[in-house]
ChimeraX commands (.cxc) that place a marker at each C-alpha (Angstrom):
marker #1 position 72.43,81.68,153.76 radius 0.5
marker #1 position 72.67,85.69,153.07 radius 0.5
marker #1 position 77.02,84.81,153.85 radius 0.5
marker #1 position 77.05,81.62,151.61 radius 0.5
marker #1 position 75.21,84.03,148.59 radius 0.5
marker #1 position 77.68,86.90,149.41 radius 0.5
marker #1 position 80.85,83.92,149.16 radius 0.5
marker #1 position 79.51,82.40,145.44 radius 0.5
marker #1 position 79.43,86.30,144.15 radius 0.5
marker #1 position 82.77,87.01,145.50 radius 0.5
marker #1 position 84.11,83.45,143.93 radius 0.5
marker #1 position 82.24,84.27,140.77 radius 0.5
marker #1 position 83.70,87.84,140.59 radius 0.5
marker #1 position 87.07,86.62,141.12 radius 0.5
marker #1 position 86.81,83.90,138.64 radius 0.5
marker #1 position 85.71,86.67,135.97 radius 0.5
marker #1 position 88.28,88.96,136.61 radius 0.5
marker #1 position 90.86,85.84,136.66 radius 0.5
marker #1 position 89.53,85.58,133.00 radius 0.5
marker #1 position 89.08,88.62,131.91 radius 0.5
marker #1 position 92.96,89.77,132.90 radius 0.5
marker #1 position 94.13,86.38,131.22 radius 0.5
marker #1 position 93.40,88.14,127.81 radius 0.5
marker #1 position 94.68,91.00,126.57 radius 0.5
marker #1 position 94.05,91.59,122.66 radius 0.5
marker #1 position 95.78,95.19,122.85 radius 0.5
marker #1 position 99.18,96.22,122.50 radius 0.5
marker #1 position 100.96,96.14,125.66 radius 0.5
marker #1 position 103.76,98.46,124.61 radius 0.5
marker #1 position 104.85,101.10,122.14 radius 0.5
marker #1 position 105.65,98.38,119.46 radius 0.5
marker #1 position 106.59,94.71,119.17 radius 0.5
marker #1 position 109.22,94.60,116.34 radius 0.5
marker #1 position 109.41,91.40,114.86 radius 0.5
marker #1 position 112.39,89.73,115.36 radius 0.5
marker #1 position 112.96,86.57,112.89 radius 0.5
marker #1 position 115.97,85.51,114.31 radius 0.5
marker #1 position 114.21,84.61,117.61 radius 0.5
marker #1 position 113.39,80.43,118.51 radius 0.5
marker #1 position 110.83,81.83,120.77 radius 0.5
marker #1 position 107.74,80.04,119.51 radius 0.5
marker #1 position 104.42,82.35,120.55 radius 0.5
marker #1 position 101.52,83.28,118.50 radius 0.5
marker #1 position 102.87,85.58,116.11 radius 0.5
marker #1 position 106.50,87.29,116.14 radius 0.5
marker #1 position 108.84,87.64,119.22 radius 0.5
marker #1 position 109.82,91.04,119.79 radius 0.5
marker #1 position 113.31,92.68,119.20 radius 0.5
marker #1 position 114.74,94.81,121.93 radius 0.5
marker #1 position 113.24,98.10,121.66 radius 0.5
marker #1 position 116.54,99.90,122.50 radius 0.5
marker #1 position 117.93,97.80,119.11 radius 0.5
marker #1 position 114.67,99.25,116.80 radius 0.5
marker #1 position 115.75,101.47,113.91 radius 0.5
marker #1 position 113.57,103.28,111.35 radius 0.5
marker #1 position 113.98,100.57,108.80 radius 0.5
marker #1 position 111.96,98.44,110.87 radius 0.5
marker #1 position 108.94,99.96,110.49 radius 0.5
marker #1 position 109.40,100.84,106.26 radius 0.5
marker #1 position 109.22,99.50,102.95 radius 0.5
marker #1 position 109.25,100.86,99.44 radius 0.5
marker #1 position 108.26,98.88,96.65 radius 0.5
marker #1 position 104.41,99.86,96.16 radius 0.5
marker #1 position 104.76,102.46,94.05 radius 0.5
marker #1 position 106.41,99.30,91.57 radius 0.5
marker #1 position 104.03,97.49,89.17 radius 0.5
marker #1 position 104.02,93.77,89.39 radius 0.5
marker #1 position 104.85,91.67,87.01 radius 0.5
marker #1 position 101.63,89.96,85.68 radius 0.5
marker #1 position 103.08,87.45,82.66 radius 0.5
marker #1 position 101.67,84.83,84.62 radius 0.5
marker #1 position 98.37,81.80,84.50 radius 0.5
marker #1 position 96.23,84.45,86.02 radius 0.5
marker #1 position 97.51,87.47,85.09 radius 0.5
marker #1 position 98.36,89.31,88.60 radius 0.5
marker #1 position 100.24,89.79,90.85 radius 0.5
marker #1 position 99.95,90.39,94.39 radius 0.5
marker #1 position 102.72,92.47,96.24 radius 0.5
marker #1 position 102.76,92.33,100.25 radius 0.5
marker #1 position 103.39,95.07,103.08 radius 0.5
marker #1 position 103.42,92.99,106.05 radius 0.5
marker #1 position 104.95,91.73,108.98 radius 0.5
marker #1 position 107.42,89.88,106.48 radius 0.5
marker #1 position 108.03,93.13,104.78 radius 0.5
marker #1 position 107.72,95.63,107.49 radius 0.5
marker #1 position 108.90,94.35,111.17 radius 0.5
marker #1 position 107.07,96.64,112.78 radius 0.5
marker #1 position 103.74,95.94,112.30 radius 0.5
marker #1 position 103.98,92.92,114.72 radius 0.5
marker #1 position 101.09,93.03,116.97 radius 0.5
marker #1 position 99.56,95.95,115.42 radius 0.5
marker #1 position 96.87,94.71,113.32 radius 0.5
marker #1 position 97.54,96.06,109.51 radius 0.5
marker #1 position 98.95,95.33,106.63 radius 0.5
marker #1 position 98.79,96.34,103.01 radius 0.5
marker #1 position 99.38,94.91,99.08 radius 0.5
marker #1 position 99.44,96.04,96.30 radius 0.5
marker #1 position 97.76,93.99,93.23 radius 0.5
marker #1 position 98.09,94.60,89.75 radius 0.5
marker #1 position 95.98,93.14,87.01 radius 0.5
marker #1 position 96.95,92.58,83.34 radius 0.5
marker #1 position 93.88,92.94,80.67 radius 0.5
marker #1 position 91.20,90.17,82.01 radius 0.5
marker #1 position 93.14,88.82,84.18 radius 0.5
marker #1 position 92.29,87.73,87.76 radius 0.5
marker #1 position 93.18,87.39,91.39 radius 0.5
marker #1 position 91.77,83.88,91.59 radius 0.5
marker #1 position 89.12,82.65,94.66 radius 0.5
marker #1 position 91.24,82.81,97.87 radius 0.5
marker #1 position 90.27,83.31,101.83 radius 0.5
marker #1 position 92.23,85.34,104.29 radius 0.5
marker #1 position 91.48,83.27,107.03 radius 0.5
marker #1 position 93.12,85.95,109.51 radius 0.5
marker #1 position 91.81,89.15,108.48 radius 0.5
marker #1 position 88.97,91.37,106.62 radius 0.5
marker #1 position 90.61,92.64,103.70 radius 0.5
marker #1 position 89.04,96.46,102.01 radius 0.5
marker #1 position 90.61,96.88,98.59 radius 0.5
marker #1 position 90.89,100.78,96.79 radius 0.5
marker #1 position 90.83,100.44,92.89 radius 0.5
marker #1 position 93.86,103.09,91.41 radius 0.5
marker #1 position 93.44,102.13,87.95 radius 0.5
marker #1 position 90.82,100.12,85.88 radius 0.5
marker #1 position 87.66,98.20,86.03 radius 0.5
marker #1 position 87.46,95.09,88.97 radius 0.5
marker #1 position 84.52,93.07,89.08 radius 0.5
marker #1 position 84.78,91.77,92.64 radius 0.5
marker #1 position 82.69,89.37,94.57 radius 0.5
marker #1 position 82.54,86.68,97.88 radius 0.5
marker #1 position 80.50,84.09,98.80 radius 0.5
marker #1 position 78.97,83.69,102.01 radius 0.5
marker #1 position 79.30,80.95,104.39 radius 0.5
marker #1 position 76.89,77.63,104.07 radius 0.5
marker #1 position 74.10,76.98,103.68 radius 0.5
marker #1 position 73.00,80.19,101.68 radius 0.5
marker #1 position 76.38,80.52,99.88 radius 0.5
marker #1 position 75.31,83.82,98.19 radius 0.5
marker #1 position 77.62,85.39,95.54 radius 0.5
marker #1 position 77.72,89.15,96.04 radius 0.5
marker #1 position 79.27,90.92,93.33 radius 0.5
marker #1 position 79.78,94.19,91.65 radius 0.5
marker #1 position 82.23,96.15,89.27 radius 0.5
marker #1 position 84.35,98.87,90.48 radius 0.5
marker #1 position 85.83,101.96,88.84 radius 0.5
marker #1 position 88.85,104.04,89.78 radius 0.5
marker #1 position 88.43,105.18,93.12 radius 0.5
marker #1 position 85.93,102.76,94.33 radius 0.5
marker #1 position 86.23,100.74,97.43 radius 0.5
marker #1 position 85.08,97.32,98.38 radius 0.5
marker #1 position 85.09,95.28,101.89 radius 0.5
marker #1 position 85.65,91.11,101.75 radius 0.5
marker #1 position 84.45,90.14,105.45 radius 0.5
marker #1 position 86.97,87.74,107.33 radius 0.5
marker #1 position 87.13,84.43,106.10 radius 0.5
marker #1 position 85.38,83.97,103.18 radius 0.5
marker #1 position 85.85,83.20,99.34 radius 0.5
marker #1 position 86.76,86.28,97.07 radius 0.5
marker #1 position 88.27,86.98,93.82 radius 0.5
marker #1 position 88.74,90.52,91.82 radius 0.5
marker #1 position 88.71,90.20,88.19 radius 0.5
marker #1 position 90.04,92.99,85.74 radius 0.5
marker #1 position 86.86,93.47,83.44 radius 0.5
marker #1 position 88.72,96.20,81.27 radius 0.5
marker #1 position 91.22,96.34,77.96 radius 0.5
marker #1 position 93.77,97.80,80.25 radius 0.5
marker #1 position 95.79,96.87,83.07 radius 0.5
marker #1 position 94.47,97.82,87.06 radius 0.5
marker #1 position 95.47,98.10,90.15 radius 0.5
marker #1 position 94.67,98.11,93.44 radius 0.5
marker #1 position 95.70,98.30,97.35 radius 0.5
marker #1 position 94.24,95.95,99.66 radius 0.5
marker #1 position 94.26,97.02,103.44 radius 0.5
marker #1 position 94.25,94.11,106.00 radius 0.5
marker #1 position 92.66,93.71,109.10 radius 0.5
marker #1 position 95.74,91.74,110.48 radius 0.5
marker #1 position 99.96,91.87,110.35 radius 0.5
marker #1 position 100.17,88.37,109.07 radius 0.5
marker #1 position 96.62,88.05,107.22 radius 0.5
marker #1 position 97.46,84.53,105.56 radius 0.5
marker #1 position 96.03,83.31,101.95 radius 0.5
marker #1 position 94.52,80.27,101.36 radius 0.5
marker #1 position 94.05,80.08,97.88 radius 0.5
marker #1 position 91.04,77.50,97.20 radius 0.5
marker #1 position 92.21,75.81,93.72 radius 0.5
marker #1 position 95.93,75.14,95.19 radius 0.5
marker #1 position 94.45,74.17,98.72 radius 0.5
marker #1 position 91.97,71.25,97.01 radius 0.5
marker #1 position 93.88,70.51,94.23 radius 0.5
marker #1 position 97.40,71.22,95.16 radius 0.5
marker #1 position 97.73,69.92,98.75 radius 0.5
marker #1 position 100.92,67.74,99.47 radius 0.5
marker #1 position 100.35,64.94,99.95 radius 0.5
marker #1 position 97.19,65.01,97.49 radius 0.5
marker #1 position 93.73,64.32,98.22 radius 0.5
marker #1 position 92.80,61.48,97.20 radius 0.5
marker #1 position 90.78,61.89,93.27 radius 0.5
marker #1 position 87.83,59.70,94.96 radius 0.5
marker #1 position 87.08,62.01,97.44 radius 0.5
marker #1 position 87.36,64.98,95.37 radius 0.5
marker #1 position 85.64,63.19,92.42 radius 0.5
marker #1 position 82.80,62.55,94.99 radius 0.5
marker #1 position 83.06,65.70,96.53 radius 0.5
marker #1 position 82.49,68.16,93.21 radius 0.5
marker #1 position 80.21,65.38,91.74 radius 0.5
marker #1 position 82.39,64.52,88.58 radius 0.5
marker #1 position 84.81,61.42,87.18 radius 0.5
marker #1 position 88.21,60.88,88.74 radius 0.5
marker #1 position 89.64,61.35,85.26 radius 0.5
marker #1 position 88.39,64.99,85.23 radius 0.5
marker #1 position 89.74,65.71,88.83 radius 0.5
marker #1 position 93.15,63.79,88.15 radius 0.5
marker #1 position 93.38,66.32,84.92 radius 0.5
marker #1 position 92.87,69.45,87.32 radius 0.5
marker #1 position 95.68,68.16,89.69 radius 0.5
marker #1 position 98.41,67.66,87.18 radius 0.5
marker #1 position 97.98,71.53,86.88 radius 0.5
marker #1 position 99.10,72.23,90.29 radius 0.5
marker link #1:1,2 radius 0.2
marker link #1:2,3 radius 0.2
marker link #1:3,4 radius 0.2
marker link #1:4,5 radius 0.2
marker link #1:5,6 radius 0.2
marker link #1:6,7 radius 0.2
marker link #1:7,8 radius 0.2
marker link #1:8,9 radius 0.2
marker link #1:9,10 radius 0.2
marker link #1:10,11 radius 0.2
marker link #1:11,12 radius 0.2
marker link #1:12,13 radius 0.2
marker link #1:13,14 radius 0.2
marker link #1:14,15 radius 0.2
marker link #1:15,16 radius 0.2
marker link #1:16,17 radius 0.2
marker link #1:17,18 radius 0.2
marker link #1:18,19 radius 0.2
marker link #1:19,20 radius 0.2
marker link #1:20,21 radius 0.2
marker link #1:21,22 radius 0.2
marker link #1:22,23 radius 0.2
marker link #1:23,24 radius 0.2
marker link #1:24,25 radius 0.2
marker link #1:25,26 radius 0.2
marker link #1:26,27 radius 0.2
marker link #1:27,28 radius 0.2
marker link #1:28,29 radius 0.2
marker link #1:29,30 radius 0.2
marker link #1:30,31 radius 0.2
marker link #1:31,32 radius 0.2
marker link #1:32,33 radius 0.2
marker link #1:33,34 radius 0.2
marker link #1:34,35 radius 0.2
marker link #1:35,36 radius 0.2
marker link #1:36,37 radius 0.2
marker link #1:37,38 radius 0.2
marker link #1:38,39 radius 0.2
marker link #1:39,40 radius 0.2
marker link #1:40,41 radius 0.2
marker link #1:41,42 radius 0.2
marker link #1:42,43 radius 0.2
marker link #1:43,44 radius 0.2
marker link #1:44,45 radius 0.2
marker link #1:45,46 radius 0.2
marker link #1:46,47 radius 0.2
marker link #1:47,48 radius 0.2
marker link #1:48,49 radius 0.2
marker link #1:49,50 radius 0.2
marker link #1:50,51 radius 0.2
marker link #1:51,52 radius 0.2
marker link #1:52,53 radius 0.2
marker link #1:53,54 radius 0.2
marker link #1:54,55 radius 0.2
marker link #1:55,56 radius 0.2
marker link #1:56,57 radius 0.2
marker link #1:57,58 radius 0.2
marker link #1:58,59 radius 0.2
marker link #1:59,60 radius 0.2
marker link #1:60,61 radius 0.2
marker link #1:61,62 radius 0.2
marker link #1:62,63 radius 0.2
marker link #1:63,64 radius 0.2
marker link #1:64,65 radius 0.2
marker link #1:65,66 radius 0.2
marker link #1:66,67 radius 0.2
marker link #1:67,68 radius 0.2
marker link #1:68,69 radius 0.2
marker link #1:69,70 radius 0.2
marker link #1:70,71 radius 0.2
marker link #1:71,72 radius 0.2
marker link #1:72,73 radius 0.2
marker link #1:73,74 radius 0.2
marker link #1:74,75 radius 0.2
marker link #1:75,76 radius 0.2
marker link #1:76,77 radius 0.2
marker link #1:77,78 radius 0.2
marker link #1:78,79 radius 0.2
marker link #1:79,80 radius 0.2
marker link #1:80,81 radius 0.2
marker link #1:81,82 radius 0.2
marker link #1:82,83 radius 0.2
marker link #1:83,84 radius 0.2
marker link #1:84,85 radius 0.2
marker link #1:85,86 radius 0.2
marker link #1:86,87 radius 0.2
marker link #1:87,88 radius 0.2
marker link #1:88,89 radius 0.2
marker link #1:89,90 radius 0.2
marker link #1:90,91 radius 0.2
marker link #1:91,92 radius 0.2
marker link #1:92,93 radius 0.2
marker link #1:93,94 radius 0.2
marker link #1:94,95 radius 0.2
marker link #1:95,96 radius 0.2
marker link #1:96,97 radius 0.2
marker link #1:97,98 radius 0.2
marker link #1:98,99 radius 0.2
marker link #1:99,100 radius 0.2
marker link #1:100,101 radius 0.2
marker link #1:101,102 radius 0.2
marker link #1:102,103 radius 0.2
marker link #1:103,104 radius 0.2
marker link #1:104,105 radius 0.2
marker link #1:105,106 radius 0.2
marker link #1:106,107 radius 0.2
marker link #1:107,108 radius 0.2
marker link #1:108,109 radius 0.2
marker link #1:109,110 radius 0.2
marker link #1:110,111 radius 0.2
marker link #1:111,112 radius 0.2
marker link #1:112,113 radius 0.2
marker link #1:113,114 radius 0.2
marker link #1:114,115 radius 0.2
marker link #1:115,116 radius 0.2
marker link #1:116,117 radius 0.2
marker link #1:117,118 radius 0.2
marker link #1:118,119 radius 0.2
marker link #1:119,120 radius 0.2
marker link #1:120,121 radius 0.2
marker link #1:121,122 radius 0.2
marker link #1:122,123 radius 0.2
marker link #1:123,124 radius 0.2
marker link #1:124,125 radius 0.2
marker link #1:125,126 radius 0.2
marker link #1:126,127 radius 0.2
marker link #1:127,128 radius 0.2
marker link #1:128,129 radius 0.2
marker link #1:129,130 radius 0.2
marker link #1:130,131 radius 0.2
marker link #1:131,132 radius 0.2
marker link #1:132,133 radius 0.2
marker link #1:133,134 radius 0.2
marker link #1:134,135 radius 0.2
marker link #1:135,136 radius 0.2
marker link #1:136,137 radius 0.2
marker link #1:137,138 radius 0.2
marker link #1:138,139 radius 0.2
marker link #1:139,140 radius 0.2
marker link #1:140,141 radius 0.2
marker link #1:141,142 radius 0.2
marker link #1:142,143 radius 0.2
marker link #1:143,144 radius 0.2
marker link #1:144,145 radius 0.2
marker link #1:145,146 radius 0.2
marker link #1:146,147 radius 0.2
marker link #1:147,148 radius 0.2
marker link #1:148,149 radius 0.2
marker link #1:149,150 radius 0.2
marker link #1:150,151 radius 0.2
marker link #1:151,152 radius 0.2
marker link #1:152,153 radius 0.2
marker link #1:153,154 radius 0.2
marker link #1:154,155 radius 0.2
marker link #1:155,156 radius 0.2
marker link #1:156,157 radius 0.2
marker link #1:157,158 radius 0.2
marker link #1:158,159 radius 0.2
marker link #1:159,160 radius 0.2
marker link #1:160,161 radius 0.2
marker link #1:161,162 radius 0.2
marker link #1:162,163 radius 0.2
marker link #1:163,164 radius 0.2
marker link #1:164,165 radius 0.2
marker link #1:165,166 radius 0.2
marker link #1:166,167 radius 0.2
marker link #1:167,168 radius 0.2
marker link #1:168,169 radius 0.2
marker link #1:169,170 radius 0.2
marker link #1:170,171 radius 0.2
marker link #1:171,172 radius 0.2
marker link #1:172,173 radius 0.2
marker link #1:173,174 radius 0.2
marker link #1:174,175 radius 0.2
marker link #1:175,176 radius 0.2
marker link #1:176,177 radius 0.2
marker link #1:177,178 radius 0.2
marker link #1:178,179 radius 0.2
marker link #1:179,180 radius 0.2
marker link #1:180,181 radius 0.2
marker link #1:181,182 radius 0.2
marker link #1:182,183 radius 0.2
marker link #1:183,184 radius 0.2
marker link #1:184,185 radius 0.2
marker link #1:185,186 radius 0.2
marker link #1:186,187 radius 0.2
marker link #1:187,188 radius 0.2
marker link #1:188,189 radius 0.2
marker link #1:189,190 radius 0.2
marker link #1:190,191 radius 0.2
marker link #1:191,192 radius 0.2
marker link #1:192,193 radius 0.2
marker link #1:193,194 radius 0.2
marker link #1:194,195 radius 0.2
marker link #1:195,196 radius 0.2
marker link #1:196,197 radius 0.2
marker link #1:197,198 radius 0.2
marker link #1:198,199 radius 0.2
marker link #1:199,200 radius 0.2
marker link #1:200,201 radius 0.2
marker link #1:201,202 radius 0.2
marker link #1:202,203 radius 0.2
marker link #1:203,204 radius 0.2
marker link #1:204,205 radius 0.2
marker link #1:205,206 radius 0.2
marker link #1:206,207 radius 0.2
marker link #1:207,208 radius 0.2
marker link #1:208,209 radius 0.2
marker link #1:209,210 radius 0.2
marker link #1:210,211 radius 0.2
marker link #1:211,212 radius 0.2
marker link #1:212,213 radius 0.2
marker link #1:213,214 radius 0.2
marker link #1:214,215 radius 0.2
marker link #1:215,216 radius 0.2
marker link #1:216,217 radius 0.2
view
């Protein structure tokens, strides 16, 4: 009995390591350099040859320029990451810049790959998210210059400039490729559309007024 015990711990410890080893969330190298011209399909970027890595790979300039904002919402959203910058493949970050014109807003969108903690530079944001069903509780405030804010992984947010004059902000992410879903285009946008019953059913109003909201998209 006391050898049969001692073989189902040894299995069980083996099994766990097996597991544990099969995983490995950290970088396994210096860098991973994103190359785009690979056909490699994995879960992310392929990596370039690290002997082919220049400095350019791990830079970009263009933050420092304000977006252009004559736009529905009035923002604009300008990315740092693995699309920009190469070399943040595998490493976790990424940044953006967003500029706001006077009331305008950086409509209801998820990240669905990354926490996001936005700096204000210049202006008054009110910011908020919602929290996940069943409570679905709106927690919202209104930054100033220098304030910071975190949006949790996942769920609905929106910044809105509340001032006369234009703001901006940076927006660190919690991922290389963070990914933006945003929530008017996905429901009311989608190719091929859903269908205006559904949606009609769905937000508890007539076809009519959800065919109207998808001929803006």
């Amino acid at each position: 009995m006391a050898k049969h015990f001692l073989l189902l711990n040894l299995i069980a410890l083996v099994s766990f390591c097996c597991v544990v080893l099969a995983f490995e969330p950290s970088p396994m190298q210096d860098f991973c350099v994103a190359d785009s011209t690979s056909t490699v399909k994995v879960n992310g970027l392929s990596c370039k040859d690290p002997k082919s890595v220049i400095a350019e790979d791990f830079f970009f300039s263009g933050l420092h320029l304000a977006g252009n904002t004559s736009n529905t919402f009035g923002s604009k959203v300008t990315p740092a990451n693995v699309a920009q910058i190469p070399g943040v493949n595998t490493l976790g970050i990424s940044l953006a810049r967003v500029d706001y014109a006077p009331w305008g807003i950086n409509p209801p969108h998820t990240h669905p790959r990354a926490t996001e903690i936005l700096t204000v530079l210049e202006g008054f944001l009110q910011v908020g998210f919602v929290t996940s069903n069943p409570e679905n509780r709106h927690i919202t405030k209104v930054l100033k210059k220098g304030d910071v804010f975190v949006f949790p992984i996942g769920l609905v947010h929106y910044q809105h400039n509340v001032g006369n004059g234009n703001a901006v902000a940076i927006a660190a992410l919690s991922s290389q490729n963070p990914g933006v879903i945003s929530v008017a285009n996905a429901v009311f946008g989608s190719e091929p559309t859903i269908a205006t019953d559904i949606l009609a059913k769905a937000f508890q109003v007539d076809a009519t007024v959800v065919a109207q909201i998808q001929s803006k998209f």
